[in-house]
C-alpha positions in Angstrom: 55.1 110.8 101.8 55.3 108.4 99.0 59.0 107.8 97.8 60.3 106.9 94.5 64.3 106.5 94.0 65.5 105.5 90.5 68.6 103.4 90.8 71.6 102.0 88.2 75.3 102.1 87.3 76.6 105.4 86.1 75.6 106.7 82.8 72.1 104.0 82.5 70.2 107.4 82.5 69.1 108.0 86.3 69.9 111.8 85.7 67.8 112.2 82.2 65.0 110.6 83.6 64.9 113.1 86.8 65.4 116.2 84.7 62.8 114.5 82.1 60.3 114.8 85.3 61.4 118.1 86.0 60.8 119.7 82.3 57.3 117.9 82.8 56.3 119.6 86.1 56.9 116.6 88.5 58.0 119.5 91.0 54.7 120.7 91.1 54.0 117.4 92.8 56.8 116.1 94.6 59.9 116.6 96.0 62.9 116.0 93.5 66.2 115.7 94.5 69.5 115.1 92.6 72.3 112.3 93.7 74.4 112.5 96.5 77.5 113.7 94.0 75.7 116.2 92.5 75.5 117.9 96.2 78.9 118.6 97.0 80.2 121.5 95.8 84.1 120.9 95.3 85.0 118.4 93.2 87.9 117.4 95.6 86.3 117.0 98.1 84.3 113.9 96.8 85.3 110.5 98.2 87.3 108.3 95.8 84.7 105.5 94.6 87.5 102.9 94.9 88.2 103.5 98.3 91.9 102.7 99.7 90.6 100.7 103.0 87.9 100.3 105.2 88.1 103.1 107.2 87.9 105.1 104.2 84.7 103.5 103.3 83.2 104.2 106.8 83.9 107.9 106.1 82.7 108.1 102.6 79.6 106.8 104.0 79.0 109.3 107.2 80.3 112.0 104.4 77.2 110.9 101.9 74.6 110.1 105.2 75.2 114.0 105.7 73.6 115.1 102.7 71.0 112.4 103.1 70.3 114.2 106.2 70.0 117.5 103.8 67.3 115.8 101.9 65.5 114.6 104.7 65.0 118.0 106.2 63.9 119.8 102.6 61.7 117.0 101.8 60.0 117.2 105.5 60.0 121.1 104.6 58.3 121.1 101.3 55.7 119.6 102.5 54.3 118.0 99.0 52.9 114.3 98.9 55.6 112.6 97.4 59.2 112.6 96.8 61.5 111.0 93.7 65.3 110.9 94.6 68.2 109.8 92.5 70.2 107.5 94.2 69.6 106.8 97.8 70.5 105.1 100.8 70.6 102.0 98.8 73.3 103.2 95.9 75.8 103.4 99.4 74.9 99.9 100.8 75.4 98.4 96.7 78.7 100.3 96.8 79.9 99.0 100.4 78.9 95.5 99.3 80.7 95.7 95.7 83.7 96.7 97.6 83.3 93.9 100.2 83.3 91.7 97.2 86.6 92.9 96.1 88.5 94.2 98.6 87.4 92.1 101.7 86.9 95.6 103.6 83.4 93.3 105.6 81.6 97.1 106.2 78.1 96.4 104.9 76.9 95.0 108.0 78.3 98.2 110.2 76.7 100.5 108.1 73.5 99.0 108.0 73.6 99.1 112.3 74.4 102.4 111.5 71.8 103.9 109.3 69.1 102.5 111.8 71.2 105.5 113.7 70.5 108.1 111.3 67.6 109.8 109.4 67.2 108.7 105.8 64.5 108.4 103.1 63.3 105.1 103.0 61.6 104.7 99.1 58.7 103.1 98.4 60.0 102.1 95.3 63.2 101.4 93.1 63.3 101.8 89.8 67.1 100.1 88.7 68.0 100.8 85.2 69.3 97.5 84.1 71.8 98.6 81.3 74.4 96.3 79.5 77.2 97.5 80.4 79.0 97.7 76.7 76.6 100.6 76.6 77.4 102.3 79.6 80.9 102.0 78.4 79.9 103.5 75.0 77.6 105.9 76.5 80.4 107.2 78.5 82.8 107.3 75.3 80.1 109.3 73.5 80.1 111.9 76.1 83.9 112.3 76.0 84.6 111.5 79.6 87.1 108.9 78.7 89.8 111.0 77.7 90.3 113.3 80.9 89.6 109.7 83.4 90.6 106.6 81.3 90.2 104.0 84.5 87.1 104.7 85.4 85.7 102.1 88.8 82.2 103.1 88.7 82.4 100.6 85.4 84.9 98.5 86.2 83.1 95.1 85.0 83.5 93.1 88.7 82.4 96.4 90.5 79.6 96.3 88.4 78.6 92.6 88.9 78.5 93.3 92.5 76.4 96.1 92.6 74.1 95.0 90.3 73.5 91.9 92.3 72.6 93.9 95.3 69.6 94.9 93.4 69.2 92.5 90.9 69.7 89.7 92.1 68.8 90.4 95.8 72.3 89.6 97.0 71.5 91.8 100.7 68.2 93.1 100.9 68.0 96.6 99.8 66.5 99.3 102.3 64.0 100.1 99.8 60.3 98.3 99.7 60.1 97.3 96.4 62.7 97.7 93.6 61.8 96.8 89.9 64.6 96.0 87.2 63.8 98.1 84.8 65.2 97.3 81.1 64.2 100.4 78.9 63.7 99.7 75.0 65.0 102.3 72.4 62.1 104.7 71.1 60.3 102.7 67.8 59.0 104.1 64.6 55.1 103.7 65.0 54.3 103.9 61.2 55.8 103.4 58.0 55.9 107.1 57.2 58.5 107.6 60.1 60.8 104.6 59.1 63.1 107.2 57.7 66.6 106.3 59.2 67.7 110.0 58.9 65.3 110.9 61.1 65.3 108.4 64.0 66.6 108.7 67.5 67.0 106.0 70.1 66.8 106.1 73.8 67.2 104.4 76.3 68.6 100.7 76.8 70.5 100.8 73.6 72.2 104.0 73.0 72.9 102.8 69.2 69.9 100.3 67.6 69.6 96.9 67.1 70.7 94.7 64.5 69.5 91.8 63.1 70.8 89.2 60.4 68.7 86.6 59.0 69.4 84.0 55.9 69.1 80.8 55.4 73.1 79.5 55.3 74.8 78.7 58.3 75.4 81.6 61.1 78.9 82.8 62.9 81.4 81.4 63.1 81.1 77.9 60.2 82.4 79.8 57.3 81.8 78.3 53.8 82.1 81.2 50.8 82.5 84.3 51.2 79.1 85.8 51.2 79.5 83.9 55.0 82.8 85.8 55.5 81.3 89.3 54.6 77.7 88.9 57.0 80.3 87.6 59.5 82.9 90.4 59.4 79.6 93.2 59.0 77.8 91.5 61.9 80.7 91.8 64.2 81.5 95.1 63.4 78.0 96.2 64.5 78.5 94.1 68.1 82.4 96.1 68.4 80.7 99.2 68.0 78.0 98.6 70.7 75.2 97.7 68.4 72.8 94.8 70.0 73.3 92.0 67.0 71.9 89.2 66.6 71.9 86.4 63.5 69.5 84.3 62.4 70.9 81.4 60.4 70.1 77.9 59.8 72.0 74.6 60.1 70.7 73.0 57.5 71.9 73.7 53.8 68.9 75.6 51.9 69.9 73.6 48.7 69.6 69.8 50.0 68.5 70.3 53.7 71.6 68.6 54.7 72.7 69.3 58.7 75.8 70.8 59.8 75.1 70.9 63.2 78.0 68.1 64.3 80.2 70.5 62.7 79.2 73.7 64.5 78.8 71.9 67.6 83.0 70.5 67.0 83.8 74.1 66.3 82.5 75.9 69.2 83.8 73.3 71.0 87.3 73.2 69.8 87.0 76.9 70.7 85.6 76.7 74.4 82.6 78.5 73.2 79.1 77.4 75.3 76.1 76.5 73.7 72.5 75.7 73.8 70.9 72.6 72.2 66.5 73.0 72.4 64.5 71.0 70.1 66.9 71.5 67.7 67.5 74.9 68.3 71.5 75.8 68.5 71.9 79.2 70.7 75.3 80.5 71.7 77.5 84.1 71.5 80.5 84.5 68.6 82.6 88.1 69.2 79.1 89.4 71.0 77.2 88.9 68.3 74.1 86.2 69.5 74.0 83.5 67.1 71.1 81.3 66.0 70.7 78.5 64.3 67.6 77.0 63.3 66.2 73.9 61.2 65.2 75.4 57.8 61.3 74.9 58.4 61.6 77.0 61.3 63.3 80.0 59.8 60.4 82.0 58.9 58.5 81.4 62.3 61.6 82.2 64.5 62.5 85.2 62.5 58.5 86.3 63.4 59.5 85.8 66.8 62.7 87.6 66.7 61.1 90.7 64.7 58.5 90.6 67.7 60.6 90.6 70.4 63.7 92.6 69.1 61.8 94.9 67.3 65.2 95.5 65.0 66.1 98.4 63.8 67.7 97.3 60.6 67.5 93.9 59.3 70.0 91.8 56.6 69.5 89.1 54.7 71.0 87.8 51.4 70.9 84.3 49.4 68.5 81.9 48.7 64.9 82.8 49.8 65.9 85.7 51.0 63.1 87.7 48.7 60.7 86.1 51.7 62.5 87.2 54.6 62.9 90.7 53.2 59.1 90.4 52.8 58.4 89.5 56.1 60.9 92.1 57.8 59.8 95.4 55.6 56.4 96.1 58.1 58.4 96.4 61.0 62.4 97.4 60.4 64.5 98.3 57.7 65.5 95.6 55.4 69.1 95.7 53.5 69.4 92.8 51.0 73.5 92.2 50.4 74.4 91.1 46.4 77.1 88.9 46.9 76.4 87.4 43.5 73.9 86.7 40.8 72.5 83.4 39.3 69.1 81.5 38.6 69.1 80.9 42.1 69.3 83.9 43.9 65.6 84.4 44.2 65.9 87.9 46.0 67.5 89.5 42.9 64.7 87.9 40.4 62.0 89.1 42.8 63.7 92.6 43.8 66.0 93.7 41.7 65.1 91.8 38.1 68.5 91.1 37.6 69.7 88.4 34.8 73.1 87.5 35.0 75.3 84.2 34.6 78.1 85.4 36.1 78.9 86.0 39.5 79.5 89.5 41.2 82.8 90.6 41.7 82.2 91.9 45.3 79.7 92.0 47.3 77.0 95.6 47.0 74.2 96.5 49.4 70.9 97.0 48.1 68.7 98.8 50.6 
């Protein structure tokens, strides 16, 4: 029998994906069976995930290895070719290990020696949803489950470092043969005709889309005029409310090419904020918002690059040259242009919006 477990924190999307399967006939097929939680049939009588000692672990463990033993058995019974299992044996070794992290409990290694006691199903393969976890957070706040449990361990961010390492990055070697990291993408438009926005739904990695801001002044946080205040203030408004964002700026002035990159550097510095330096590349996070900052010549090729890879959902630009970027963008994404003002040299309004005006706005307007 073939065996396929898919793996992750809680709320990456395990449970969609097995009753996805299901709606698709996978039953006809294989043996499908639901997580260990899922099984027991009073809600009391599931062990606390933040167990209060080691002991307490142990029996959580022997309590869970029962209804592995349950699977076992109808798996062996139905008697089809292969079998796909949320959670297994694995998600109770991650959990002991996570805990051994934090709480010094040291039961990994006995319940390892103990499964080698006990029948289990042993996949072929893992499939662990990688998700960030400010969207497993969000996820969880869309489904309303925060109200009736606000402390909730399963995403507590240090039990969730551990765990994921178990898989990830291979901290103990998980029962399973092979596991693949899997990092799911939200669903694309495939043509212009559904580029609608009305209409769109994303799945999967992200529950809310991606964001991208490109123009050619400085990115977060060197703050000049206010058309760098606005972006700033809109760009981390889309990373506090879970959006993936990212900004594409340069650090050289588009007017005279002069650099600013000593005083970017001295800023993030003076605010413990790491960087990355790479051929003149400048790479580092402001409020969860991932900030670039290019040379000017290389604005246009990394923004390529970025609409490539990212495959935005929405992106903004503003300011000088901005008609170009816009232009670039429009084939794959959604492209909002922000008026923060009007003159000769705003070349996105003379090549978008055949404005002619001398004087500047008085606020800023969104032109979509």
């Amino acid at each position: 029998m073939k065996i396929i477990a898919v793996e992750g924190p809680s709320y990456a999307g395990k449970s969609t994906a097995i009753e996805h399967l299901r709606s698709i006939g996978i039953e006809r097929q294989a043996f499908v069976s639901d997580c260990y939680v899922r099984q027991i049939a009073h809600r009391d009588d599931i062990p606390p995930a933040r167990t209060e000692s080691a002991a307490a672990q142990l029996a959580a463990f022997e309590k869970f290895m029962a209804i592995e033993n349950t699977r076992v058995r109808a798996a062996l019974a139905s008697a089809k070719p292969g079998a796909v299992l949320d959670r297994s044996v694995d998600t109770l070794l991650a959990h002991a290990h996570a805990l051994d992290a934090l709480y010094g409990y040291d039961v990994h290694d006995q319940l390892r020696d103990r499964l080698q006691e006990l029948p289990f199903l042993r996949p072929d393969h893992t499939l662990y949803l990688d998700v960030p976890a400010e969207a497993l957070n969000l996820r969880r706040k869309l489904a309303r489950h925060t109200a009736t449990e606000s402390d909730y361990f399963l995403l507590d961010p240090a039990f969730l470092t551990h765990a994921r390492n178990y898989f990830v990055s291979r901290a103990r070697p998980p029962v399973s043969r092979e596991v693949i990291v899997g990092r799911p993408t939200p669903t694309r438009p495939t043509s212009r005709t559904q580029s609608n926005p009305s209409s769109r739904s994303w799945r999967g990695d992200w529950p809310l889309p991606t964001a991208l801001f490109a123009w050619r002044h400085t990115p977060p946080p060197l703050l000049i005029g206010g058309a760098e205040v606005t972006q700033q203030l809109l760009a981390e408004e889309f990373a506090a409310a879970g959006w993936r964002t990212v900004y594409l700026g340069s650090h050289q002035a588009p007017w005279d090419q002069a650099t600013q990159l000593p005083q970017i550097r001295a800023f993030l510095d003076s605010h413990h904020t790491p960087y990355e330096e790479t051929r003149g590349d400048l790479r580092y996070q402001w409020k969860k918002v991932d900030c670039i900052a290019v040379p000017q010549h290389r604005t246009a090729s990394t923004l390529h690059s970025l609409l490539s890879g990212l495959q935005p959902d929405v992106v903004f630009t503003s300011q000088e040259g901005a008609a170009d970027l816009a232009a670039q963008a429009r084939p794959t994404a959604l492209v909002a242009g922000i008026l923060h003002s009007v003159s000769a040299r705003s070349s996105c309004c003379r090549s978008h919006h055949s404005a002619r005006a001398s004087r500047p706005a008085e606020s800023s307007r969104l032109v979509i």
